[in-house]
N, CA, C and O atoms as a GROMACS GRO file, in nm:
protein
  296
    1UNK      N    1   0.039   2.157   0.280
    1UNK     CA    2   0.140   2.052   0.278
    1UNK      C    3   0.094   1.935   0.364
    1UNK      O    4   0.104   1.942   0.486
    2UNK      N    5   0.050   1.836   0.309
    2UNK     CA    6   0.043   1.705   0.400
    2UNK      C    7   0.215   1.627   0.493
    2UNK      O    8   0.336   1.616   0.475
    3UNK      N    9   0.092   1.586   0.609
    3UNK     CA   10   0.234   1.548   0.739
    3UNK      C   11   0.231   1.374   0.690
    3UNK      O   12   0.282   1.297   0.772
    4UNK      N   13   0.185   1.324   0.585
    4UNK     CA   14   0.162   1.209   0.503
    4UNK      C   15   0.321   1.129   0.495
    4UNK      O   16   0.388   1.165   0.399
    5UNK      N   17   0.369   1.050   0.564
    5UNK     CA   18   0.479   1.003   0.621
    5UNK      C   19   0.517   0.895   0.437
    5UNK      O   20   0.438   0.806   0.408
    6UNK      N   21   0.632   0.924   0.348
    6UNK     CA   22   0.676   0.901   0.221
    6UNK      C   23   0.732   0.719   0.287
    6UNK      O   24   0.794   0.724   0.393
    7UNK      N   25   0.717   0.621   0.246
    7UNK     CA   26   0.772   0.505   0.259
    7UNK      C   27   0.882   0.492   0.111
    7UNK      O   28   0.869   0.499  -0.011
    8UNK      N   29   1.013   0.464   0.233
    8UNK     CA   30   1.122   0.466   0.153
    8UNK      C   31   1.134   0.343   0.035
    8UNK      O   32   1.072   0.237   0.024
    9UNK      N   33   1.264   0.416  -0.063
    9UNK     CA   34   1.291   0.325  -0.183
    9UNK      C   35   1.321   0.183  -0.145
    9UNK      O   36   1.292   0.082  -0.210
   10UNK      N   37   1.376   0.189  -0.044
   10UNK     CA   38   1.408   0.039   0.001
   10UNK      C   39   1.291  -0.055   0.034
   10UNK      O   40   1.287  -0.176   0.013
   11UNK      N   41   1.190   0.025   0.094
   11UNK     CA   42   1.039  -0.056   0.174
   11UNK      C   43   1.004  -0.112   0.056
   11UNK      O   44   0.999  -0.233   0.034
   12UNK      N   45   0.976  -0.005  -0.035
   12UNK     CA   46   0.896  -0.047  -0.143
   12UNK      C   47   0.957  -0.112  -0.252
   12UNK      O   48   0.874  -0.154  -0.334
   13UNK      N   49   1.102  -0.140  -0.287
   13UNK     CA   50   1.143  -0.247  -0.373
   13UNK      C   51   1.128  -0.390  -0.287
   13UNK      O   52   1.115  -0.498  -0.344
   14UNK      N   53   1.130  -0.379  -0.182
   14UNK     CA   54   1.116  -0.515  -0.078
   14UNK      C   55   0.989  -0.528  -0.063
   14UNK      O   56   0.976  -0.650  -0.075
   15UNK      N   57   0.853  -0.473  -0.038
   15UNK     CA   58   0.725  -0.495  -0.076
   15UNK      C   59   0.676  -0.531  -0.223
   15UNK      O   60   0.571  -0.595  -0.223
   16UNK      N   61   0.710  -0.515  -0.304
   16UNK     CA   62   0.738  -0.556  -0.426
   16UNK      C   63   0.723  -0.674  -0.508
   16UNK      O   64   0.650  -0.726  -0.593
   17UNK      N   65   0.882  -0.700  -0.408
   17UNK     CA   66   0.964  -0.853  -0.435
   17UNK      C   67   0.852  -0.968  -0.364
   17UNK      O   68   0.845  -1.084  -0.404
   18UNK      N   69   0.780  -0.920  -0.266
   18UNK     CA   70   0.721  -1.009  -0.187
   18UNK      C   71   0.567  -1.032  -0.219
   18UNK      O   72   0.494  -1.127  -0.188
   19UNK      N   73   0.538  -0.910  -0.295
   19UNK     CA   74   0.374  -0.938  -0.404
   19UNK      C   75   0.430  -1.009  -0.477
   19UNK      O   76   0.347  -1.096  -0.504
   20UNK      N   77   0.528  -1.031  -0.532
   20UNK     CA   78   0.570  -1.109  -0.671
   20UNK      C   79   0.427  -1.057  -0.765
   20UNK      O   80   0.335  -1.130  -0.802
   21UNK      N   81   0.441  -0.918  -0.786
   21UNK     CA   82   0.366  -0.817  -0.894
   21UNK      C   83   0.222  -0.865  -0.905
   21UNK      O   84   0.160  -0.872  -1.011
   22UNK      N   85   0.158  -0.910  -0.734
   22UNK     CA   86  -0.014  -0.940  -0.713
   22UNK      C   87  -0.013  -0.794  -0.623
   22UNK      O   88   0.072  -0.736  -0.556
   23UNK      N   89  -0.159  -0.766  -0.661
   23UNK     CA   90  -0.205  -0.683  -0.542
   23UNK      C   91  -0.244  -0.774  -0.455
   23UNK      O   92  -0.296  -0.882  -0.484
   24UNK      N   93  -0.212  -0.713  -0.298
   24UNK     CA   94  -0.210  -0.737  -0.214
   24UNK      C   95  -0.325  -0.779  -0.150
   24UNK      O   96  -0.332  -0.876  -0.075
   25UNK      N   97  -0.424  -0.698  -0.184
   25UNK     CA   98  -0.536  -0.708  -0.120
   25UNK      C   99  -0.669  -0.777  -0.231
   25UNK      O  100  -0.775  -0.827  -0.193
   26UNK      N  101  -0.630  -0.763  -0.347
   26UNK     CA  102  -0.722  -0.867  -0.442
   26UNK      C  103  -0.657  -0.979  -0.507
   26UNK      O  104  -0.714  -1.073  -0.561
   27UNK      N  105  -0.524  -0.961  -0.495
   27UNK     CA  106  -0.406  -1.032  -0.614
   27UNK      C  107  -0.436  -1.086  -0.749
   27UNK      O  108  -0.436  -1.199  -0.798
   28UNK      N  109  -0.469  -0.941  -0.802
   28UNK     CA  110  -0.503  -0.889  -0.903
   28UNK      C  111  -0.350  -0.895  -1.009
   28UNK      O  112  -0.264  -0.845  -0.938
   29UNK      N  113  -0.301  -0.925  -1.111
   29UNK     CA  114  -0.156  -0.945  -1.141
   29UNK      C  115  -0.126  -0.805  -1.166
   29UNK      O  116  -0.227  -0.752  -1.214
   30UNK      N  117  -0.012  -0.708  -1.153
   30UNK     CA  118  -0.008  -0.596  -1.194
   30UNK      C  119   0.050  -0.581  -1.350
   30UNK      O  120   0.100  -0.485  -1.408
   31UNK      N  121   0.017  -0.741  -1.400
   31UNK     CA  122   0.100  -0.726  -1.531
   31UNK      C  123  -0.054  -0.723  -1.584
   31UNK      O  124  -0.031  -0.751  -1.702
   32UNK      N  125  -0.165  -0.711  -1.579
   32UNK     CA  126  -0.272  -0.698  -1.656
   32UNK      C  127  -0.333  -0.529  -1.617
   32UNK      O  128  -0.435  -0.491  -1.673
   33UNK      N  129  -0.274  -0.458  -1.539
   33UNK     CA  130  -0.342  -0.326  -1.509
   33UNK      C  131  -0.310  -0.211  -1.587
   33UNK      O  132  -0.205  -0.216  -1.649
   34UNK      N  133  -0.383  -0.107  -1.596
   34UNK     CA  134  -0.361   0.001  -1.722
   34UNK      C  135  -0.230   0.075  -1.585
   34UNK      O  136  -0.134   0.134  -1.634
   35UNK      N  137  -0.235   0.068  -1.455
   35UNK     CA  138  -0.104   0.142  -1.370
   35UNK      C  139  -0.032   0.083  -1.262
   35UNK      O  140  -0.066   0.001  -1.177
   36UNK      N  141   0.056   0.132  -1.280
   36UNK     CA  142   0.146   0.027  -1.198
   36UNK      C  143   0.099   0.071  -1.044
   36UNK      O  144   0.050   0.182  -1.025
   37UNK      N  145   0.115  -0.009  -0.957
   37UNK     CA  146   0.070  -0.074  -0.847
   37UNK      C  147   0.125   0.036  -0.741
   37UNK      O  148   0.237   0.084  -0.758
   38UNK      N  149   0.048   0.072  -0.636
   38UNK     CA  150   0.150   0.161  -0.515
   38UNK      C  151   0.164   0.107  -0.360
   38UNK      O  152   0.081   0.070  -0.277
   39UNK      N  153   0.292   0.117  -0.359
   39UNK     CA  154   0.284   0.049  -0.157
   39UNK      C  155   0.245   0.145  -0.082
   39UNK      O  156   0.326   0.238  -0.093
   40UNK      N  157   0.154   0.173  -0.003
   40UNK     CA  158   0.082   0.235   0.115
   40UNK      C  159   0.066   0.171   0.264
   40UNK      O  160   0.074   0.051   0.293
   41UNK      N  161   0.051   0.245   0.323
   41UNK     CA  162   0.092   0.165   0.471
   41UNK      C  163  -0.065   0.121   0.514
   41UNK      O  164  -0.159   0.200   0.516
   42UNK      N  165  -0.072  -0.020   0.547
   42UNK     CA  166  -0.192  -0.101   0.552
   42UNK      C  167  -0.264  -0.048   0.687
   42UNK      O  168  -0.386  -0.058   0.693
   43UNK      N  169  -0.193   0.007   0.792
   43UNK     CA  170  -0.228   0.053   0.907
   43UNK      C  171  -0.188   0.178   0.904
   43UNK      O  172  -0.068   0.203   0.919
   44UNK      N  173  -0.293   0.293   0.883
   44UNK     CA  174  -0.262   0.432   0.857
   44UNK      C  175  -0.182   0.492   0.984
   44UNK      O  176  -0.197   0.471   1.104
   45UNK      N  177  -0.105   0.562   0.926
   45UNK     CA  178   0.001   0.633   1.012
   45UNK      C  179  -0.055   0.708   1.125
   45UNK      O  180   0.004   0.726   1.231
   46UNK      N  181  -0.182   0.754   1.094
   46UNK     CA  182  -0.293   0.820   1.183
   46UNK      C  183  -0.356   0.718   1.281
   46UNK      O  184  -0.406   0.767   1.382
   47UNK      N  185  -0.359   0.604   1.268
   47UNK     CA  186  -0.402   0.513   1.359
   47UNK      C  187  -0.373   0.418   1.454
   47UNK      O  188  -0.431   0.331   1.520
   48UNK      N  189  -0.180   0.500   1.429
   48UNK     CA  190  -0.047   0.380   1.505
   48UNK      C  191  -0.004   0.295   1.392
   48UNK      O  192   0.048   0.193   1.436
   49UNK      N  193  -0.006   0.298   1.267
   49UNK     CA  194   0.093   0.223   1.176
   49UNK      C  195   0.250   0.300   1.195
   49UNK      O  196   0.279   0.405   1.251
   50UNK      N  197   0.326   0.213   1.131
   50UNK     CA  198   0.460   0.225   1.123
   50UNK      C  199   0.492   0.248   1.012
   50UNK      O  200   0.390   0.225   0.946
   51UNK      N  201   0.599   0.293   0.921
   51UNK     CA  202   0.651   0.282   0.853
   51UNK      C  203   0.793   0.130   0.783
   51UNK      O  204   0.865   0.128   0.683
   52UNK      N  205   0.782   0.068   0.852
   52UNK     CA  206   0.814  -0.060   0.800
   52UNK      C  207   0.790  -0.144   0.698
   52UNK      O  208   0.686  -0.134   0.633
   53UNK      N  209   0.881  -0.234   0.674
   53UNK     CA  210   0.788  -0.363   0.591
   53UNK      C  211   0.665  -0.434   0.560
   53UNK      O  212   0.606  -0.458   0.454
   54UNK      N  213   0.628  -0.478   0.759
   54UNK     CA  214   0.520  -0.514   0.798
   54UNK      C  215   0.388  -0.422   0.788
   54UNK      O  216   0.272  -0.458   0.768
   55UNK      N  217   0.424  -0.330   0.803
   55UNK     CA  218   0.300  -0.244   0.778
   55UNK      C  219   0.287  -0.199   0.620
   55UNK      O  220   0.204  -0.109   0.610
   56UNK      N  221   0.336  -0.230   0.514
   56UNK     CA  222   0.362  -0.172   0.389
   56UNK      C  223   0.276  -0.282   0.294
   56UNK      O  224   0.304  -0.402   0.298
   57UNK      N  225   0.184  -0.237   0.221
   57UNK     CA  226   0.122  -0.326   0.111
   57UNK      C  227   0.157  -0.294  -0.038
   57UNK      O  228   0.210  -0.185  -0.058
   58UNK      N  229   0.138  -0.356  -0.117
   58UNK     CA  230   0.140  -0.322  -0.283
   58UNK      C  231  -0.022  -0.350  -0.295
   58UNK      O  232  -0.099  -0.422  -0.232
   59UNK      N  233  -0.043  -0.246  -0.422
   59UNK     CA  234  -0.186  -0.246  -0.444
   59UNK      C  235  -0.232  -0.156  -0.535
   59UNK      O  236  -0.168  -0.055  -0.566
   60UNK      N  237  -0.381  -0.198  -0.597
   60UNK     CA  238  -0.453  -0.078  -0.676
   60UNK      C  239  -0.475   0.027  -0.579
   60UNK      O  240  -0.506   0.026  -0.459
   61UNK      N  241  -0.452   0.114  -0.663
   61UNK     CA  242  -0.498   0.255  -0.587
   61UNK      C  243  -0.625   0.294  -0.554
   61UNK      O  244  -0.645   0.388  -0.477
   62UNK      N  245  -0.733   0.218  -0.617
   62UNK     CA  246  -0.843   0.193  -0.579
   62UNK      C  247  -0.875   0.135  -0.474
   62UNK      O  248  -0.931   0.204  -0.390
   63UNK      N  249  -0.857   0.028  -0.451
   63UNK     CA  250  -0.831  -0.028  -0.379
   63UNK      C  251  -0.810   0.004  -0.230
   63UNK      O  252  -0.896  -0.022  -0.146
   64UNK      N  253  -0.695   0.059  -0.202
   64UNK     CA  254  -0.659   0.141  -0.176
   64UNK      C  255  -0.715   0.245  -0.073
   64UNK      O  256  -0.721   0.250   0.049
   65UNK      N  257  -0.749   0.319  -0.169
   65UNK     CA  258  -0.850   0.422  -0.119
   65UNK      C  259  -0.974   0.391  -0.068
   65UNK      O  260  -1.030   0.483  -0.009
   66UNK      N  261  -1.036   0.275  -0.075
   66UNK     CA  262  -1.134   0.191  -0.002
   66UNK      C  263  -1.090   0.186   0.126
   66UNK      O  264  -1.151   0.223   0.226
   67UNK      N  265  -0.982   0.139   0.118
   67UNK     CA  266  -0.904   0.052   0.270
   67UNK      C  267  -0.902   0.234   0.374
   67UNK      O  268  -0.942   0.238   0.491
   68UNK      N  269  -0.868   0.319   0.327
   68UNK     CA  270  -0.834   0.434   0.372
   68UNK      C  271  -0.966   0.516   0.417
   68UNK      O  272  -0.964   0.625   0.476
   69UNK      N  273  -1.082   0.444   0.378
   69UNK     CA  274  -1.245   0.526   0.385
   69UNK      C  275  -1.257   0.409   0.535
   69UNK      O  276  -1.263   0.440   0.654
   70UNK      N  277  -1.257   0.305   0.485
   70UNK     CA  278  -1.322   0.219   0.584
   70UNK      C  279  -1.228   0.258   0.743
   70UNK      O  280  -1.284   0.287   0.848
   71UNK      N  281  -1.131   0.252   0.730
   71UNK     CA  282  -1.027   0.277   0.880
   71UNK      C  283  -1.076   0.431   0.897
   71UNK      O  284  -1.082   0.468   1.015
   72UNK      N  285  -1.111   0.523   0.800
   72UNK     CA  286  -1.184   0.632   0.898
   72UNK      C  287  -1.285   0.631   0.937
   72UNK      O  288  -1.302   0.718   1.022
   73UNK      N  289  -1.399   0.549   0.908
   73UNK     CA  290  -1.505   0.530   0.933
   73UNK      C  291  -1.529   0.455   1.078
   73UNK      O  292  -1.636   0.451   1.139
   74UNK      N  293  -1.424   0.409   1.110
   74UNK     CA  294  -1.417   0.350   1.255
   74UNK      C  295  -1.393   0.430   1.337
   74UNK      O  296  -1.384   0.396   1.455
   0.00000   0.00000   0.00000
């Protein structure tokens, strides 16, 4: 069972509203992608992120998972 901290329905309709449907980190439109887009916390929970707004991105999951290699690699 992962201790992987769930960002609530509210974070993520308000992260959302504020991509106005770009990824975050390429702003890539999510109206051209084969999947819809996921909010993940930009500062891993493992490294002192929060669960907030401010810490919350929209994004490819690819993407993504880049951002999540490189912050362990430090």
């Amino acid at each position: 069972m992962s201790s992987r901290s769930k960002i609530s329905e509210f974070i993520q309709k308000q992260v959302h509203q504020r991509a106005k449907c770009l990824c975050e980190y390429c702003h890539a439109s999510e109206q051209w992608q084969y999947v819809q887009f996921t909010v993940d916390h930009i500062m891993p929970l493992s490294l002192g992120g929060t669960d907030n707004l401010e810490n919350s991105g929209v994004g490819l999951l690819s993407l993504q998972s880049q951002e999540d290699k490189s912050a362990d690699s430090n």
